[in-house]
KEZA-878449 format. One record per atom (N, C-alpha, C): residue in three letters; atom name; x, y, z. Coordinates in steps of 0.05 Angstrom, whole numbers, m for minus. Atoms other than C-alpha are relative to their C-alpha. Layout:
<rs>
<r "ALA"; "CA"; <X; Y; Z>>
...
</rs>
This chain:
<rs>
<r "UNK"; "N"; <28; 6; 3>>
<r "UNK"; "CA"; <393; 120; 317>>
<r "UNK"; "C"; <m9; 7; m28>>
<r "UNK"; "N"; <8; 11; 35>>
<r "UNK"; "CA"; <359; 105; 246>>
<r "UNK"; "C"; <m21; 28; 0>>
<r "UNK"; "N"; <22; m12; m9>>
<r "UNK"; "CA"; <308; 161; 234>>
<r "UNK"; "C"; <m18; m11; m18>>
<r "UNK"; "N"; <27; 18; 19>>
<r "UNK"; "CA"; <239; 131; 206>>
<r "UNK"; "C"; <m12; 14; m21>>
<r "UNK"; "N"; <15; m5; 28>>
<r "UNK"; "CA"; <221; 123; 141>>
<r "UNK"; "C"; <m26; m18; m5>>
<r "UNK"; "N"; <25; 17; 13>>
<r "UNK"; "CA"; <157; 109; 101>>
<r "UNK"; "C"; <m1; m5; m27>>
<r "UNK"; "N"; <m5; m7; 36>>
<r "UNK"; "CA"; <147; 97; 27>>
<r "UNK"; "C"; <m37; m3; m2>>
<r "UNK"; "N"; <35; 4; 3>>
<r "UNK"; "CA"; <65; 101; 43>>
<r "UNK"; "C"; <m10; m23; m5>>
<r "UNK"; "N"; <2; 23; 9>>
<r "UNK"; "CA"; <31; 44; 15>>
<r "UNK"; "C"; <9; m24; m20>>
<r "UNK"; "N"; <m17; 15; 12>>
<r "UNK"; "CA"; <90; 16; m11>>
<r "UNK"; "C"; <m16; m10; m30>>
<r "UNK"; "N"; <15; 8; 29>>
<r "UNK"; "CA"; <60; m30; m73>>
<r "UNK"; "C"; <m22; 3; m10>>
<r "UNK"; "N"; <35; 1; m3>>
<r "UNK"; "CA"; <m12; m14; m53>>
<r "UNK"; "C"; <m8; 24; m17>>
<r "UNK"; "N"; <6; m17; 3>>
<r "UNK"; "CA"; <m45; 47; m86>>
<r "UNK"; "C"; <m15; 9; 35>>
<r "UNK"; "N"; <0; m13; m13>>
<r "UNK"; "CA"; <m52; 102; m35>>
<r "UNK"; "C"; <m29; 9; 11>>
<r "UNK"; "N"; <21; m8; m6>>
<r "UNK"; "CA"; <m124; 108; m42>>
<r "UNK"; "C"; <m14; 31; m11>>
<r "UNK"; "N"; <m1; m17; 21>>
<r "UNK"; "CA"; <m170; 157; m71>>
<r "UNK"; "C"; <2; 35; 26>>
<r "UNK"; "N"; <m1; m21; m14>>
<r "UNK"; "CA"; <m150; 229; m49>>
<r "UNK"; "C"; <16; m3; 20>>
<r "UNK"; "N"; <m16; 12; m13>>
<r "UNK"; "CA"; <m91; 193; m10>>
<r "UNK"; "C"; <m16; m6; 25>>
<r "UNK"; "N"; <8; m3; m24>>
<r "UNK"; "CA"; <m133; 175; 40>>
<r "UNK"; "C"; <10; m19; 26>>
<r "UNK"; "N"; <m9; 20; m9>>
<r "UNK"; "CA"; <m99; 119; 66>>
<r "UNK"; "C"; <33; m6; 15>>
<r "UNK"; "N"; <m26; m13; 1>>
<r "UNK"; "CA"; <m28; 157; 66>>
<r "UNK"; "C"; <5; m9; 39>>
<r "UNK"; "N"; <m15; 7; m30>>
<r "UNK"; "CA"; <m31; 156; 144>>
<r "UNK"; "C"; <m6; m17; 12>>
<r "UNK"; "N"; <0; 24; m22>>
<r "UNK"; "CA"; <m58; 90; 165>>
<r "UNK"; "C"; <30; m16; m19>>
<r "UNK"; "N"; <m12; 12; 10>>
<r "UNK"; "CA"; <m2; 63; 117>>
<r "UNK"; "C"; <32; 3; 20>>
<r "UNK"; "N"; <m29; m16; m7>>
<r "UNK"; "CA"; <57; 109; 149>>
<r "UNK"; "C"; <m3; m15; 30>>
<r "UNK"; "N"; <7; 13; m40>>
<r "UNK"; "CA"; <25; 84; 225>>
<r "UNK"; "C"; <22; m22; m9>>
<r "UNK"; "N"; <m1; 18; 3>>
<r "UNK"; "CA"; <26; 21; 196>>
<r "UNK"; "C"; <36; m17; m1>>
<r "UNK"; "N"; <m23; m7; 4>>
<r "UNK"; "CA"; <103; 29; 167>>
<r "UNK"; "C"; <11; 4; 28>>
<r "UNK"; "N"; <m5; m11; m20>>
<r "UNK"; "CA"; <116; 59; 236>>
<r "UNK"; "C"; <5; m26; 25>>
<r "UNK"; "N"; <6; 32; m19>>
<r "UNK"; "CA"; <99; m9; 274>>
<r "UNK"; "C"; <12; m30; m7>>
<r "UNK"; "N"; <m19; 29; 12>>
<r "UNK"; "CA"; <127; m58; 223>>
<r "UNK"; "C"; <27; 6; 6>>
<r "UNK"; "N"; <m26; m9; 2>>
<r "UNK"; "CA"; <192; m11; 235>>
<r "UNK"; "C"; <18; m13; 30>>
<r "UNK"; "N"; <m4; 5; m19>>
<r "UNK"; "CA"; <193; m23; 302>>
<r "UNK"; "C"; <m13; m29; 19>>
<r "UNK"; "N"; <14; 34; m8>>
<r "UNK"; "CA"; <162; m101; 307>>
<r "UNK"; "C"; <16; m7; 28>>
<r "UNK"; "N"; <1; 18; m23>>
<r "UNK"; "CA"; <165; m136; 366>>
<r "UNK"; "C"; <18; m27; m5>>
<r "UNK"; "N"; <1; 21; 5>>
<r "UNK"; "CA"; <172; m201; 340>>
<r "UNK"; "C"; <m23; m17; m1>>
<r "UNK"; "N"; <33; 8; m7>>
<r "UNK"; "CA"; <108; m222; 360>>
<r "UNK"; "C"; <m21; m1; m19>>
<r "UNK"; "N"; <20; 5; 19>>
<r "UNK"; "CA"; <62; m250; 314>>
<r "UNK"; "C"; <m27; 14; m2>>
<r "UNK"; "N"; <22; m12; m8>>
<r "UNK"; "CA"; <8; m231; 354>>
<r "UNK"; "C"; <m5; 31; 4>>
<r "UNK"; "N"; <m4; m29; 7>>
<r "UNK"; "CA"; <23; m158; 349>>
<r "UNK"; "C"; <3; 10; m29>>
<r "UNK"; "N"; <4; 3; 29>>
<r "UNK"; "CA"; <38; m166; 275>>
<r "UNK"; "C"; <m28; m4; m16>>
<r "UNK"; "N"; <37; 10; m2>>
<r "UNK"; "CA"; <m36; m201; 268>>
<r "UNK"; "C"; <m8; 35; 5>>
<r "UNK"; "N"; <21; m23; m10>>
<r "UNK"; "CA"; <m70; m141; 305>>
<r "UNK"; "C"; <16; 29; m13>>
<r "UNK"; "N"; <m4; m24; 14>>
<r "UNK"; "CA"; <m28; m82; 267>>
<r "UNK"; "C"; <m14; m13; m28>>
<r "UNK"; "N"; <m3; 1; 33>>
<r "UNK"; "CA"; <m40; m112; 194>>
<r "UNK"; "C"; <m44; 3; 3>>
<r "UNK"; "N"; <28; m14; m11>>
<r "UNK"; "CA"; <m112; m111; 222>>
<r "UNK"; "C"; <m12; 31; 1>>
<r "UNK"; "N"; <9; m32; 3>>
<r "UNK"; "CA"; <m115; m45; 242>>
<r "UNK"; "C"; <4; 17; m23>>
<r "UNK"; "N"; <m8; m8; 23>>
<r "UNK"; "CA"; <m91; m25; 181>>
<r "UNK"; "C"; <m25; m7; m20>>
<r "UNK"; "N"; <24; 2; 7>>
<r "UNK"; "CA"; <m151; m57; 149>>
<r "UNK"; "C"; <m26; 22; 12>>
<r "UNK"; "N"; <17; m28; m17>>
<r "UNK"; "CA"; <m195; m14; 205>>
<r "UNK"; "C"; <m10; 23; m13>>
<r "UNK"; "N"; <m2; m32; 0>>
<r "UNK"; "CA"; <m172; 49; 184>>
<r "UNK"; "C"; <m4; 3; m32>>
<r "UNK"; "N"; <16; 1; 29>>
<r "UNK"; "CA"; <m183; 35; 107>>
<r "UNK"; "C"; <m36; m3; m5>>
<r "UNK"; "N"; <24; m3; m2>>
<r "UNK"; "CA"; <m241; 19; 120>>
<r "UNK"; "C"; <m18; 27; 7>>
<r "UNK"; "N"; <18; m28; m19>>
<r "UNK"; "CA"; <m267; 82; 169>>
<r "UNK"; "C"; <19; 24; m25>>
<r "UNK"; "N"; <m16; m18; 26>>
<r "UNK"; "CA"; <m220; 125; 106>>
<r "UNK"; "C"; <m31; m4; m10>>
<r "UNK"; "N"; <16; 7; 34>>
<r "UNK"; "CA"; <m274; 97; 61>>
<r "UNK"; "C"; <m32; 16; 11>>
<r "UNK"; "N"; <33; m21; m8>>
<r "UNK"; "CA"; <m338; 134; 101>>
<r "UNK"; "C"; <14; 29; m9>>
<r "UNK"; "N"; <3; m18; 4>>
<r "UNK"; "CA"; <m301; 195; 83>>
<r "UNK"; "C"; <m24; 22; m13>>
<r "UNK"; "N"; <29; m14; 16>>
<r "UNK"; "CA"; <m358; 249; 50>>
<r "UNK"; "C"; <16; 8; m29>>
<r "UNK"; "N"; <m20; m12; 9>>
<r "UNK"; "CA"; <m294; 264; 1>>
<r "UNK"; "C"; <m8; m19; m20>>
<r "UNK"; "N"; <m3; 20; 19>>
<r "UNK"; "CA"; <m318; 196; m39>>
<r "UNK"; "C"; <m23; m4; 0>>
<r "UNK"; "N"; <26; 6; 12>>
<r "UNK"; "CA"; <m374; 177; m80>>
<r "UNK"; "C"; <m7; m20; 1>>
<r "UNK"; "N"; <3; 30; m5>>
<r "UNK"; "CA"; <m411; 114; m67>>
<r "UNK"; "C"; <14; m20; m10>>
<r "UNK"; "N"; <m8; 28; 23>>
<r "UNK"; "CA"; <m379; 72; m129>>
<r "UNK"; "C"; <28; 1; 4>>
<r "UNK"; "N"; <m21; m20; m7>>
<r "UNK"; "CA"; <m308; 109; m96>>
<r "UNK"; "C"; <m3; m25; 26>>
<r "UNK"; "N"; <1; 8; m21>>
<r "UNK"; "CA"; <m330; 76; m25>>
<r "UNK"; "C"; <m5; m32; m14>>
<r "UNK"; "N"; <m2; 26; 11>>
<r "UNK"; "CA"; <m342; 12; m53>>
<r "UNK"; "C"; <24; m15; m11>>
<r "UNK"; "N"; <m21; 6; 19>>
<r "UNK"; "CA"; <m279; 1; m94>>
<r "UNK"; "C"; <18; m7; 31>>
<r "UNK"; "N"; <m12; 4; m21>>
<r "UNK"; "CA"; <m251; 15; m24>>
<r "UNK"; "C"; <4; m26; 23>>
<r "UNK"; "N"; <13; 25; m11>>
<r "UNK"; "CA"; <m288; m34; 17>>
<r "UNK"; "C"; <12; m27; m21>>
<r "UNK"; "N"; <m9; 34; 6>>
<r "UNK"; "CA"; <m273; m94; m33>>
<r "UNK"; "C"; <28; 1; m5>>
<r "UNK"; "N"; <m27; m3; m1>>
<r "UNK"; "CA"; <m198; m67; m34>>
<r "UNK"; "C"; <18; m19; 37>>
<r "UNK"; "N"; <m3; 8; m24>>
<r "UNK"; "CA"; <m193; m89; 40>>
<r "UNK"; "C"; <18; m27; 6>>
<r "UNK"; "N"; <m6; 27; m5>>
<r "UNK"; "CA"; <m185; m169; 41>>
<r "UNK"; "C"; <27; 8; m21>>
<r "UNK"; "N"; <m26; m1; 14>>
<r "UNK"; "CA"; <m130; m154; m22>>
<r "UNK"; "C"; <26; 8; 18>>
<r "UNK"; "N"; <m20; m10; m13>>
<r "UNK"; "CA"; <m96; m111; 17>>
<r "UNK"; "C"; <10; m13; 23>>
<r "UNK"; "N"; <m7; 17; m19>>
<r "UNK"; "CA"; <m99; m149; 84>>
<r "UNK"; "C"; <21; m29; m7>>
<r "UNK"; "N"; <m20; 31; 16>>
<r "UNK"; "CA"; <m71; m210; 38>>
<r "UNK"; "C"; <24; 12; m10>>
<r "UNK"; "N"; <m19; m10; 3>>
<r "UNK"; "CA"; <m16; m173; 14>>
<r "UNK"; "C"; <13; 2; 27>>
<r "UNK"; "N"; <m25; m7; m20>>
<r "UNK"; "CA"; <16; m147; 77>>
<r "UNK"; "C"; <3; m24; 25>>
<r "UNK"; "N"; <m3; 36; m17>>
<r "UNK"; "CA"; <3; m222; 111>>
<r "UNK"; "C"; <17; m10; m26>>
<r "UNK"; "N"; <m7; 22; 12>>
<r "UNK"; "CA"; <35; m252; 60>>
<r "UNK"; "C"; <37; 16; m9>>
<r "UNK"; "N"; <m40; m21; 2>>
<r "UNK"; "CA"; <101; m188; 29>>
<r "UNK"; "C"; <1; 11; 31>>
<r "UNK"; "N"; <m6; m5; m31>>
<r "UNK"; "CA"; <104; m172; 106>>
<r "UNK"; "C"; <16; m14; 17>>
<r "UNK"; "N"; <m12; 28; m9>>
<r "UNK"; "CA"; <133; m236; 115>>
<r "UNK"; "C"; <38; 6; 2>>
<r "UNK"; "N"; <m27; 5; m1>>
<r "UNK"; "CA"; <215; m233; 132>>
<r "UNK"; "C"; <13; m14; m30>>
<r "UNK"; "N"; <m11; 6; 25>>
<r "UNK"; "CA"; <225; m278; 72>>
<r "UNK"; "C"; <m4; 16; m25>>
<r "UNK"; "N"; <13; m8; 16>>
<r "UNK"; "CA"; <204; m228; 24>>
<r "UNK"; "C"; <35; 22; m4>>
<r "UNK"; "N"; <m22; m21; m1>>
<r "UNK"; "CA"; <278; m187; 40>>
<r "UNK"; "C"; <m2; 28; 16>>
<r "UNK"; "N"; <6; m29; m14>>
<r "UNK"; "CA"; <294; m118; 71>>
<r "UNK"; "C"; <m16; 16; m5>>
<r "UNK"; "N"; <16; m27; 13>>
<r "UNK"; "CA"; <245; m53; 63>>
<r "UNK"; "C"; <m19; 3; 12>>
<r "UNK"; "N"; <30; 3; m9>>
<r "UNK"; "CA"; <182; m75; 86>>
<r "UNK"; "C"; <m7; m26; 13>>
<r "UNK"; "N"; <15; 20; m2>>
<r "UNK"; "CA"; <178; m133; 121>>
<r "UNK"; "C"; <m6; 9; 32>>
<r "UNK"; "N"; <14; m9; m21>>
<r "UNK"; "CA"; <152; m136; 192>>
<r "UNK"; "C"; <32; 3; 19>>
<r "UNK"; "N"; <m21; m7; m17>>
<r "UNK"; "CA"; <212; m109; 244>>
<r "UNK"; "C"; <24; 15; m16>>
<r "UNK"; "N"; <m13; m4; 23>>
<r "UNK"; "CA"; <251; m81; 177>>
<r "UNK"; "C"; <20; 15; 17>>
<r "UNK"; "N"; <m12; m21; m2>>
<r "UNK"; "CA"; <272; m21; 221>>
<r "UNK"; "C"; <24; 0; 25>>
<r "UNK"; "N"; <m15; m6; m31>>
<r "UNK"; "CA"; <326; 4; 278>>
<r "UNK"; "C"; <m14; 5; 21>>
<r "UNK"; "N"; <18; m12; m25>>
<r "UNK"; "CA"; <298; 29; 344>>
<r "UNK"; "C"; <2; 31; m23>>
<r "UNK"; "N"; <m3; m19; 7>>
<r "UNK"; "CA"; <280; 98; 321>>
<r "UNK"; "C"; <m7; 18; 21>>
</rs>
């Protein structure tokens, strides 16, 4: 059995004050272990949006801090719909991993 790895938000920046470190690793955690299922793919890369988002109310960030965050969102969602993809090669795509 493989044991699970993360590389955080892989190409993404991590966010300020890493705040984003553990919806990324979830995130990692679920692409590792994909389904196949589109529709489970869909609703993680989602949640992953979610939790960037509810990161970004932290009190840790300054309004112009929370903002940068918020319009980071759609980028980010478009990134991991699009390098998430199987054709993109091994590392990171959606099911990348062993059973762990």
């Amino acid at each position: 059995m493989k044991q699970f790895t993360s590389d955080g938000c892989s190409h993404w920046w991590n966010g300020f004050y890493n705040l984003f470190c553990d919806a990324c690793r979830d995130h990692d955690r679920i692409y590792g272990l994909g389904d196949n299922s589109c529709q489970t793919r869909l609703q993680t890369d989602i949640e992953l949006g979610q939790h960037v988002i509810a990161s970004s109310f932290s009190p840790k960030l300054a309004c112009w801090q929370r903002s940068i965050v918020l319009a980071s969102v759609p980028v980010m969602f478009a990134g991991v719909r699009t390098f998430g993809a199987t054709k993109f090669g091994p590392g990171r795509q959606w099911g990348y991993g062993d059973m762990y």
